[in-house]
BAPANU-727196 format. One line per 5 residues: number of its first residue (from 1); for each residue x, y, z of C-alpha. Coordinates in Angstrom, 1 decimal. Example, Ala and Ser with C-alpha at 12.3 -4.5 7.8 and 13.67 -1.06 7.14 Angstrom:
1 = 12.3/-4.5/7.8 ~ 13.7/-1.1/7.1
***
This chain:
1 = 13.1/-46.2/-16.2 ~ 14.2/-44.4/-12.8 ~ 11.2/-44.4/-10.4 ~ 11.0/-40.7/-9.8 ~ 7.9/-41.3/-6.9
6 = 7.2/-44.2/-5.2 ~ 3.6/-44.7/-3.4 ~ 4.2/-47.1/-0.3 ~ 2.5/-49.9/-0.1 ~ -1.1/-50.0/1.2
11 = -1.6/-46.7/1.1 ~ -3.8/-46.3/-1.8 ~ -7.3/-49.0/-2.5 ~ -9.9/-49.1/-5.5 ~ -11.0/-45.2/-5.2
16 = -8.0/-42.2/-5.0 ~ -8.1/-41.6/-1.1 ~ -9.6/-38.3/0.3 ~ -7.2/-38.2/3.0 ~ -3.6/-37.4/3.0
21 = -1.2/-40.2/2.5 ~ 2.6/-40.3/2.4 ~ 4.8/-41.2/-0.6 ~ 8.5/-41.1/-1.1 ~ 10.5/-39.6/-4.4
26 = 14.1/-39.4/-5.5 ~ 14.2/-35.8/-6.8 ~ 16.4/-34.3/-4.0 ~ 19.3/-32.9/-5.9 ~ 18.0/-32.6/-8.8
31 = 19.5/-30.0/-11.6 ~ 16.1/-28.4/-12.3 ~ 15.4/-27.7/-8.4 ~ 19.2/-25.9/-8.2 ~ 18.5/-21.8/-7.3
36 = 20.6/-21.0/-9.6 ~ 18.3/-22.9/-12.6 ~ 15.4/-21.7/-10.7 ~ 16.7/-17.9/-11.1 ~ 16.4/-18.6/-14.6
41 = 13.1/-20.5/-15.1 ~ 11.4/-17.5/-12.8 ~ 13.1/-14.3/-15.4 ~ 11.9/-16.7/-18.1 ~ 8.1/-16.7/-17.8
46 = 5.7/-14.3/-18.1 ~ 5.2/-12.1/-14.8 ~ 1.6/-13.5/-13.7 ~ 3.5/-16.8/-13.4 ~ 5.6/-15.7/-10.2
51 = 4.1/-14.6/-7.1 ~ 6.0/-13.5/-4.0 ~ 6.0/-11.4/-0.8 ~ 7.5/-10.8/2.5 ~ 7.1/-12.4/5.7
56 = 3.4/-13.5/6.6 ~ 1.6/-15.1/9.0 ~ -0.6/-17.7/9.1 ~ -3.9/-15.9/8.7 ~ -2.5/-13.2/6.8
61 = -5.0/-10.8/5.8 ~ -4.3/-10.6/1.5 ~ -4.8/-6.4/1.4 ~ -2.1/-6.1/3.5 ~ 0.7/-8.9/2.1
66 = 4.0/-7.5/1.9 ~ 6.3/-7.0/-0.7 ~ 9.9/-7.7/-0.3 ~ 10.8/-4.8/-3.4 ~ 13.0/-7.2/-5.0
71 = 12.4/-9.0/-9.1 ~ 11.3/-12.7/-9.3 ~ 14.6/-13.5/-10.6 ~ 16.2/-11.3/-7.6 ~ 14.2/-12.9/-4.9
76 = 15.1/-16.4/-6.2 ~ 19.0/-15.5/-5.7 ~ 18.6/-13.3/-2.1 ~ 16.1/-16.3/-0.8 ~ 18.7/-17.2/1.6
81 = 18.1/-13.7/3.8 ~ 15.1/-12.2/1.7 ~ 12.5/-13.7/4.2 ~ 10.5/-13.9/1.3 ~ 8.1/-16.7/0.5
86 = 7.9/-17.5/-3.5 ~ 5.9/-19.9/-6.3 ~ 6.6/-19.6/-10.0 ~ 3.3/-21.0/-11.0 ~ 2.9/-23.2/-14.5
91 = 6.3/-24.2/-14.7 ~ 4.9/-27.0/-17.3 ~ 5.5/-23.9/-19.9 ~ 9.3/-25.0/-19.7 ~ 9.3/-27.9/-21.9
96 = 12.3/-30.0/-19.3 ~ 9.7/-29.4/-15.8 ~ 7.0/-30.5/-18.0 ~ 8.4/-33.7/-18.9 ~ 9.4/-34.1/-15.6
101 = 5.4/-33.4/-14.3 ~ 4.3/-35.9/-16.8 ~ 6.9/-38.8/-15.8 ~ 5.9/-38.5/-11.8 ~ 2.3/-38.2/-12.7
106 = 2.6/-41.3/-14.9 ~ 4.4/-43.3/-12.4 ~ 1.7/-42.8/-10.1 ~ -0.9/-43.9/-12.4 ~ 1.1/-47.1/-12.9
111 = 1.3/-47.7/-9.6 ~ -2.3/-47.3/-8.5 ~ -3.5/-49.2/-11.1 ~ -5.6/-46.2/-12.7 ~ -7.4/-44.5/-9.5
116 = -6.1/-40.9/-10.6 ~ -8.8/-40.8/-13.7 ~ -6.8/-40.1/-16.0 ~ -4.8/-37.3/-14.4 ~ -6.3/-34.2/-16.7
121 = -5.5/-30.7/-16.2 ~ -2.2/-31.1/-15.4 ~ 0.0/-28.6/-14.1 ~ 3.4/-27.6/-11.7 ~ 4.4/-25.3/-9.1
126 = 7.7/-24.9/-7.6 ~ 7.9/-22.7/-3.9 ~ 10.8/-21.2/-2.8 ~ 11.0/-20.0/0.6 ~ 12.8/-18.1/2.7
131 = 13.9/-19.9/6.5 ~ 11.6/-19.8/8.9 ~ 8.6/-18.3/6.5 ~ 5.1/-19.6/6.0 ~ 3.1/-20.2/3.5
136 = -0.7/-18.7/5.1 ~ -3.4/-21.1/5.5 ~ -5.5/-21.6/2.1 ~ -7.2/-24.3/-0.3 ~ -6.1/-25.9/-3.5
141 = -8.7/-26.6/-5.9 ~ -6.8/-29.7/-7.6 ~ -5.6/-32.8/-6.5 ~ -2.2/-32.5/-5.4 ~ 1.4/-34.6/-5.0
146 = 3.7/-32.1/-2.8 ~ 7.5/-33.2/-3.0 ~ 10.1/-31.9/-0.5 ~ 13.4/-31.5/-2.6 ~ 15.2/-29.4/-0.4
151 = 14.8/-28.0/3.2 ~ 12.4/-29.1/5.4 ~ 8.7/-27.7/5.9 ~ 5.9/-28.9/8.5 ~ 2.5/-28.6/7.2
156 = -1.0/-28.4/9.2 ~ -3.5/-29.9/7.2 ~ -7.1/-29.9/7.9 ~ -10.7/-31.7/6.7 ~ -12.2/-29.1/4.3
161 = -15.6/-30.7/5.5 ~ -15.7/-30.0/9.0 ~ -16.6/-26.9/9.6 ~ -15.0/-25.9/12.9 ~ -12.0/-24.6/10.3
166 = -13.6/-23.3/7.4 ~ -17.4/-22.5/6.2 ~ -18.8/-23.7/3.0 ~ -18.9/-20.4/1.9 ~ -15.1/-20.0/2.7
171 = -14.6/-22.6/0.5 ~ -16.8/-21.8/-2.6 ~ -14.7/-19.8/-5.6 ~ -15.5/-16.9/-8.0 ~ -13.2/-15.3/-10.6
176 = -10.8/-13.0/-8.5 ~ -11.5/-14.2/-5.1 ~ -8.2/-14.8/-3.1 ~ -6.9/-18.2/-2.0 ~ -5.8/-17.2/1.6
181 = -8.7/-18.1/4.3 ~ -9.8/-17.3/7.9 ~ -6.9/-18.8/10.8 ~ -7.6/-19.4/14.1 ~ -4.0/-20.6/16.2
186 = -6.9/-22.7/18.1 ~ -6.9/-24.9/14.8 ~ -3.7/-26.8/15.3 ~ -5.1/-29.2/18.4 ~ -7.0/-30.6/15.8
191 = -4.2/-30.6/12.6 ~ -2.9/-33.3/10.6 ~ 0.4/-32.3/10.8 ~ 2.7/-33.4/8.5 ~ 6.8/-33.1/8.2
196 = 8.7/-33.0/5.2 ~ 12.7/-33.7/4.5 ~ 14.3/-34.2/1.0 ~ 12.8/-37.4/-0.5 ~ 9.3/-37.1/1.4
201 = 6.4/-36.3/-0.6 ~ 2.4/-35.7/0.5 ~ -0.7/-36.1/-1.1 ~ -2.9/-32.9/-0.7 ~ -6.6/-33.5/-1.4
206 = -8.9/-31.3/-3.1 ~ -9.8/-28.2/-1.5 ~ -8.3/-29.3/2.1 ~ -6.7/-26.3/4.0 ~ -3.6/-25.9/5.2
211 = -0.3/-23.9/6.1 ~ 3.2/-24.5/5.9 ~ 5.7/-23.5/8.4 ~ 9.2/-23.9/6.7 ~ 12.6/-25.4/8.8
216 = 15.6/-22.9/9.6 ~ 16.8/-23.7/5.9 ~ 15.8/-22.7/2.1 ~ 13.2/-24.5/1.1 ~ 12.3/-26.2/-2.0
221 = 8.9/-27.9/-3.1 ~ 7.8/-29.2/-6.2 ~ 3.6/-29.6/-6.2 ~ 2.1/-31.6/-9.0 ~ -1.1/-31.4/-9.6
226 = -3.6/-32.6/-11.5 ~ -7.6/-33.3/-12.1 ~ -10.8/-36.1/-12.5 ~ -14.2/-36.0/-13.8 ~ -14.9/-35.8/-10.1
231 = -13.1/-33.0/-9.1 ~ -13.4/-30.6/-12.2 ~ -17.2/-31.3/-11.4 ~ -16.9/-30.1/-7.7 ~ -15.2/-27.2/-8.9
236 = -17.7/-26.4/-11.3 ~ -20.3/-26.5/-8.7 ~ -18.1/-24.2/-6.3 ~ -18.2/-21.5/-8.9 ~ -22.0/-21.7/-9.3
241 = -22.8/-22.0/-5.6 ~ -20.5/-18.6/-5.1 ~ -22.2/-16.7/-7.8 ~ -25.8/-18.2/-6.5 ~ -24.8/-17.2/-3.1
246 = -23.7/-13.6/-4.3 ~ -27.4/-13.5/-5.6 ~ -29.0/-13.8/-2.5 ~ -30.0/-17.6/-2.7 ~ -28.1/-19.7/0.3
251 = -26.7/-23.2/-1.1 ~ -26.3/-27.0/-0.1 ~ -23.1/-28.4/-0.2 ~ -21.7/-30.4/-3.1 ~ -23.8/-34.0/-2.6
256 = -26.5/-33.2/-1.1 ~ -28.3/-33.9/-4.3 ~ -26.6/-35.3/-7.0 ~ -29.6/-34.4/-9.4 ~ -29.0/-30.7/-8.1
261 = -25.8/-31.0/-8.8 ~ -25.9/-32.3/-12.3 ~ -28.0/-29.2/-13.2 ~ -25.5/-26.5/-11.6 ~ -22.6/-28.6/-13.7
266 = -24.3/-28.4/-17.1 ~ -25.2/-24.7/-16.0 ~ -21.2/-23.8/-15.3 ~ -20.7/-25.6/-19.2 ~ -23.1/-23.1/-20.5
271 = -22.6/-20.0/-18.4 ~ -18.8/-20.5/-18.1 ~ -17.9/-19.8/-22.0 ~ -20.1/-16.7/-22.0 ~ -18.1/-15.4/-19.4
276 = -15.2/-15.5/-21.0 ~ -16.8/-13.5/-23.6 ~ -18.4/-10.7/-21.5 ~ -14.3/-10.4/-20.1 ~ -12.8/-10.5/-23.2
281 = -15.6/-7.9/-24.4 ~ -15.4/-5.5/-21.7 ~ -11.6/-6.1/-21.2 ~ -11.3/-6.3/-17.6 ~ -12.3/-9.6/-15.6
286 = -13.2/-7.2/-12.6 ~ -16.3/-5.8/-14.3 ~ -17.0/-9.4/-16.1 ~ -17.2/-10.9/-12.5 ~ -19.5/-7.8/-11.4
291 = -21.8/-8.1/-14.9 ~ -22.5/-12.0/-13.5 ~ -22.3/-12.2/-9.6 ~ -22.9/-8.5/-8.6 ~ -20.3/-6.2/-7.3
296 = -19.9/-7.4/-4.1 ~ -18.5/-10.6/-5.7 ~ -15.3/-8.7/-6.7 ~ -14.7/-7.0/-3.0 ~ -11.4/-9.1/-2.8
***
């Protein structure tokens, strides 16, 4: 079989590496990452799995994003001049990007010798954006392969545990809350800065923020992602330190005490399917997230 991604040597040990590392792929050109197959993936799936918007900056503030009036299919076409920035979220729905997700995801694994865990949870996003756009500075929660298949992108990548560029409150999740986080232009003396052409590929680590600053061309990047008993865990524990911290009750990071921690998991696994009750009962996820965390938790 092709090998689709290729992780250069020494860059990966016993233990999946929590900082960034480079890897190379041979996707560039590919049929799938054509606009014109794009178009049609994007009028294909359901609406909540395209997002898009005008220009932004950096630190754009989410309430006052942009919209560039145009369709997800129409924006794909016009990306050229649109100055739009796009994802079409989930693209594993389509049965062809799927088996392309699991074949780079499984070469991996075979090439680190089974650091990745497993690689559960695994989804794909494509981003499509306009020359000279951005992509404001946010987190992922999931581990994340990015792969440059057209255009070229520089991204500024920075430690999510030091705290001079974002606050552990910052980084802690509740149903609803928006990705997009606080941006200093003082950040970037301290950025791992990273540039992308065709063929280049990143690894993104859980919940490390960044922005992207696209070339003077389309761009097109696939992002694989996927997740471990470790970081479906920390996730777990983001959501319960949010809704504690709505409550009124400050909270330790993640590993300060694993004992702690091991309590606030097991509570997510209870608390987490009667959520999903509570929403499906009062049929909005806005009053379901107000029922648990109090209504300040659904200001966003």
């Amino acid at each position: 079989m092709t090998r689709l991604i290729e992780v250069l040597p020494g860059t990966v040990g016993r233990e999946m590496p929590s900082r960034t590392f480079r890897l190379k792929h041979q996707l560039a050109g590919h049929s799938l990452f054509k606009l014109e197959r794009l178009a049609k993936l994007a009028a294909s799936l359901p609406a909540e799995s395209t997002e898009f918007n005008g220009p932004v900056a950096p630190g754009q503030d989410p309430k006052l994003t942009p919209s560039n009036g145009l369709s997800a299919e129409e924006t794909v076409r016009r990306i050229e001049e649109c100055q739009s920035w796009m994802v079409i979220k989930n693209v594993e729905q389509d049965p062809e990007y799927k088996a392309l997700l699991d074949a780079c995801l499984d070469q991996v694994a075979d090439q680190t010798g089974g650091v990745m865990g497993g690689a559960r949870r695994r989804q794909a996003f494509i981003f499509v954006t306009s020359p000279n756009n951005v992509t404001p500075f946010h987190m992922d929660p999931e581990y994340n392969f990015l792969l440059q298949i057209r255009g070229s992108k520089r991204m500024s990548l920075f430690d999510h545990k030091d705290r001079r560029f974002v606050s552990e409150e910052d980084l802690e999740m509740y149903p609803g809350k928006h990705r997009n986080l606080p941006y200093r232009e003082s950040f970037e003396a301290k950025a791992t800065q990273q540039h992308l052409e065709p063929g280049d590929s990143i690894f993104v680590p859980l919940f490390d923020p960044h922005w992207v600053q696209n070339g003077p061309e389309v761009s097109v990047s696939f992002s694989i992602t996927w997740h471990t008993d470790t970081s479906e865990n920390l996730v777990k524990l983001s959501y319960v330190n949010a809704g504690l911290r709505k409550l009124g009750f400050p909270q330790r990071p993640a590993g300060t005490s694993k004992a702690l921690d091991a309590i606030k998991v097991a509570a997510y696994d209870v608390a987490r399917p009667l959520y999903d009750v509570v929403k499906k009962f009062v049929g909005d996820r806005r009053k379901a997230v107000a029922l648990f965390f109090g209504r300040t938790a659904v200001a966003n």
